[in-house]
VOGU-3710 file (C-alpha; in Angstrom, 3 decimals, decimal comma):
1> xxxxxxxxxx> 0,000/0,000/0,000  1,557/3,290/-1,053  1,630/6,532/1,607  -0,158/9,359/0,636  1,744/12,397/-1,067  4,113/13,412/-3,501  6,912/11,216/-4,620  7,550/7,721/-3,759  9,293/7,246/-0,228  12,892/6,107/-0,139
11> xxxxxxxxxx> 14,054/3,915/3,538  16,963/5,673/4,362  18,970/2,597/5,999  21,770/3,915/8,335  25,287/2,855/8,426  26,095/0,038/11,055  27,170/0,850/13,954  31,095/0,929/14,832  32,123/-1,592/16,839  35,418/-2,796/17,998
21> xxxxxxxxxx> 36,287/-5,499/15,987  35,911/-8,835/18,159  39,472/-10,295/16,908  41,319/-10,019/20,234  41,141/-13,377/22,303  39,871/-13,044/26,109  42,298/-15,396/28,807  39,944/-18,303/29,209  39,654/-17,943/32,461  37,566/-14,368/31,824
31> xxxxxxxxxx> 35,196/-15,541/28,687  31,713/-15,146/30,053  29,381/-18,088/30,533  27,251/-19,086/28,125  23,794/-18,645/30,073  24,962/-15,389/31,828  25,823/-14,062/28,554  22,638/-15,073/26,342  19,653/-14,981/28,957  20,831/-12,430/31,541
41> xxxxxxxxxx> 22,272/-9,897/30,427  22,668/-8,932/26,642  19,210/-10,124/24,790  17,509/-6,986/26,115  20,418/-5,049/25,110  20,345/-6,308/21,664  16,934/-6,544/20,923  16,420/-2,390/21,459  19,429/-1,552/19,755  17,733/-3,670/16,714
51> xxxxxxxxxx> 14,300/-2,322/17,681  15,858/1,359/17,471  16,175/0,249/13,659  13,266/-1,353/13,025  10,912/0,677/14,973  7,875/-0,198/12,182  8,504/-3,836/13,195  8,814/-4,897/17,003  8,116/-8,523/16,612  10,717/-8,661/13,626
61> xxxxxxxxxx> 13,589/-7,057/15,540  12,712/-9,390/18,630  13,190/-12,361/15,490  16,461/-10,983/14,368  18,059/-10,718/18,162  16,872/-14,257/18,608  18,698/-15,418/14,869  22,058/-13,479/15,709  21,994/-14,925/19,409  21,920/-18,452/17,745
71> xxxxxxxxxx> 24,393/-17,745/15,304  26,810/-16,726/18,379  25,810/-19,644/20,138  26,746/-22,303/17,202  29,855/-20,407/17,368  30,303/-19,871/21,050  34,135/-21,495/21,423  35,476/-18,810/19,095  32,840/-15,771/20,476  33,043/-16,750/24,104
81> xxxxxxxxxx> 36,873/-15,706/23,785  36,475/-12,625/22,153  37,520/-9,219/24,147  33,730/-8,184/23,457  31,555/-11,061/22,284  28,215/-8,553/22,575  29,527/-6,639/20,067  29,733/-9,392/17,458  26,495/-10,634/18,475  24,963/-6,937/17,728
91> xxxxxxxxxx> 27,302/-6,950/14,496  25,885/-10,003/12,816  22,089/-8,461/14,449  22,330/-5,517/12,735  23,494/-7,266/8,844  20,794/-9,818/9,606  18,390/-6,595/10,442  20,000/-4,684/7,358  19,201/-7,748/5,229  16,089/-8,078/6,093
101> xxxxxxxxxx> 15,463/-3,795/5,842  17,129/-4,518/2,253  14,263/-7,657/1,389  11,457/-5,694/2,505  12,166/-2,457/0,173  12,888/-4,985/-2,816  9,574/-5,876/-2,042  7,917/-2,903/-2,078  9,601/-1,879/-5,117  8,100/-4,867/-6,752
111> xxxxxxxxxx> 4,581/-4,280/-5,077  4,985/-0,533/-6,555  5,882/-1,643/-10,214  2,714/-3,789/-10,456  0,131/-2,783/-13,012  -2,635/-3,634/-10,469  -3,564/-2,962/-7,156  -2,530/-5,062/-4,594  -4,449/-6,127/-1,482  -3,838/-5,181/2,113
121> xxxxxxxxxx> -0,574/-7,786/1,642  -1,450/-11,270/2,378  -1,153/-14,091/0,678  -1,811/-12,208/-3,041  1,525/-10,506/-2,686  3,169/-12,780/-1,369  2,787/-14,650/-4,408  2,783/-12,541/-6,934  6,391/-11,168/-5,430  7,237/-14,988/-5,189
131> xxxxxxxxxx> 6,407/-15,345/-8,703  8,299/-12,493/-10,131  11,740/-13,736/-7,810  11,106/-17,232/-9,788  10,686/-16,048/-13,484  13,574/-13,376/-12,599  16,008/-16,457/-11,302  14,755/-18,861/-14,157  16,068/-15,907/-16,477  19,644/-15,971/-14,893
141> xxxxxxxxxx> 20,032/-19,682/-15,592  21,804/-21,016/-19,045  19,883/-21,626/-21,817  20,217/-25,670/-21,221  18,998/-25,210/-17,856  16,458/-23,469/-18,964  15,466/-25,439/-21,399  15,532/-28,786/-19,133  13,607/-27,187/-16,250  10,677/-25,799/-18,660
151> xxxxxxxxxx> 10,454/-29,167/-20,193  10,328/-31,070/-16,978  7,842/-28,283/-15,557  5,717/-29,223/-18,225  5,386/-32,606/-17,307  7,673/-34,769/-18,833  9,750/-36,892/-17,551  13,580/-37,265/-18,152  12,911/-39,916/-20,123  10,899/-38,292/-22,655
161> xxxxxxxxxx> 13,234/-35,038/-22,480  16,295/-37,007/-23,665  14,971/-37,486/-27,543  13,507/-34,122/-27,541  17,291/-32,543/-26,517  19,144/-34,993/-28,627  21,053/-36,026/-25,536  20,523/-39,108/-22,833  18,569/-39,437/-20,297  21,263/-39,421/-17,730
171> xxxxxxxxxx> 22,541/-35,979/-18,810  19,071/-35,074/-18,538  18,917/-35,895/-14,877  21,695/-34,322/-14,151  21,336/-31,071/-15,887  17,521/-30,911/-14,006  19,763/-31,434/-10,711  22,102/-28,393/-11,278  19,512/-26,504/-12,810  17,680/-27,217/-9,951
181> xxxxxxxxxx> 20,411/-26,340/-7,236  20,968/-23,007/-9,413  17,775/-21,912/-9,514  17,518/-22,280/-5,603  20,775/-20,702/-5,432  19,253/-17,749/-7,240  16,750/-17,276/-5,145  18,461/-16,984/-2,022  20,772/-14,013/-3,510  19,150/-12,386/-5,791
191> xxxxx> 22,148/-10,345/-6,759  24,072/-13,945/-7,251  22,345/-13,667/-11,227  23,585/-10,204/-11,781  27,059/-11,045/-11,939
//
């Protein structure tokens, strides 16, 4: 849904925040504890500073302090020993927060270039902006992956591909499979098909 008034409206996404870089190791016998660190004293911290950028969102910054705190926590032997392991954990917050600041305007920008209306969100644009992400990652793939995905869309099997190609049906299989993997590849980075 577009705001009223002149112009569309640019998100102005600020800079991240400087941080000492956590490179420095701590003497083990100062690293902090894993349940001190996580439950009692730095969530809160973490999820206002995130909440401070995403004031439209509450419940998504709350998501994205919980998704950095488990990245730190898969990597706790190396974080635990940094000199300041909170501000790594509000370092890879604020990317994840940037990221998802990033996803949203791509999505508006898409919801702005349709020819149509759009609903109060939901499902509808959810799809249609899931649609457009497909046919703009199917266009990044080669020609033969192309070609062996659209075929196989359409219902045939590899089988039946392999005459139509002029190739066999294992090469088939295996061009679906990267094709495949590509395409999924494409649609987790977006910016992965405009190099």
């Amino acid at each position: 849904m577009t705001s009223p008034g002149p112009g569309p409206r640019t998100a102005v996404i600020p800079a991240a925040p400087r941080v000492p870089a956590p490179t420095t190791v701590c003497p083990t016998t100062a690293c902090p504890d894993v349940e001190t660190f996580f439950v009692r004293e730095n969530f809160e911290k973490t999820r206002r500073a995130i909440s401070a950028l995403l004031r439209e969102d509450p419940t998504q910054a709350q998501d994205i302090t919980q998704e950095a705190f488990v990245i730190a926590y898969e990597r706790w032997d190396r974080v635990s020993r940094m000199d300041n392991p909170l501000a790594y954990v509000k370092m890879v917050a604020w990317r994840l927060a940037l990221k998802w600041l990033r996803a949203r305007k791509r999505a508006r920008e898409v919801e702005a270039a349709l020819p149509w209306p759009v609903s109060d969100g939901g499902a509808e644009a959810a799809g249609v902006i899931a649609r457009v992400d497909l046919v703009r990652a199917f266009l990044c793939l080669s020609h033969a992956h192309q070609e062996v995905l659209a075929l196989s869309m359409s219902g045939l099997e590899p089988q039946d591909i392999a005459p139509l190609l002029g190739i066999p049906a294992r090469t088939v299989r295996t061009r679906l499979f990267r094709a495949r993997k590509a395409l999924a590849a494409h649609l987790e980075d977006p910016r992965e098909g405009q190099s």
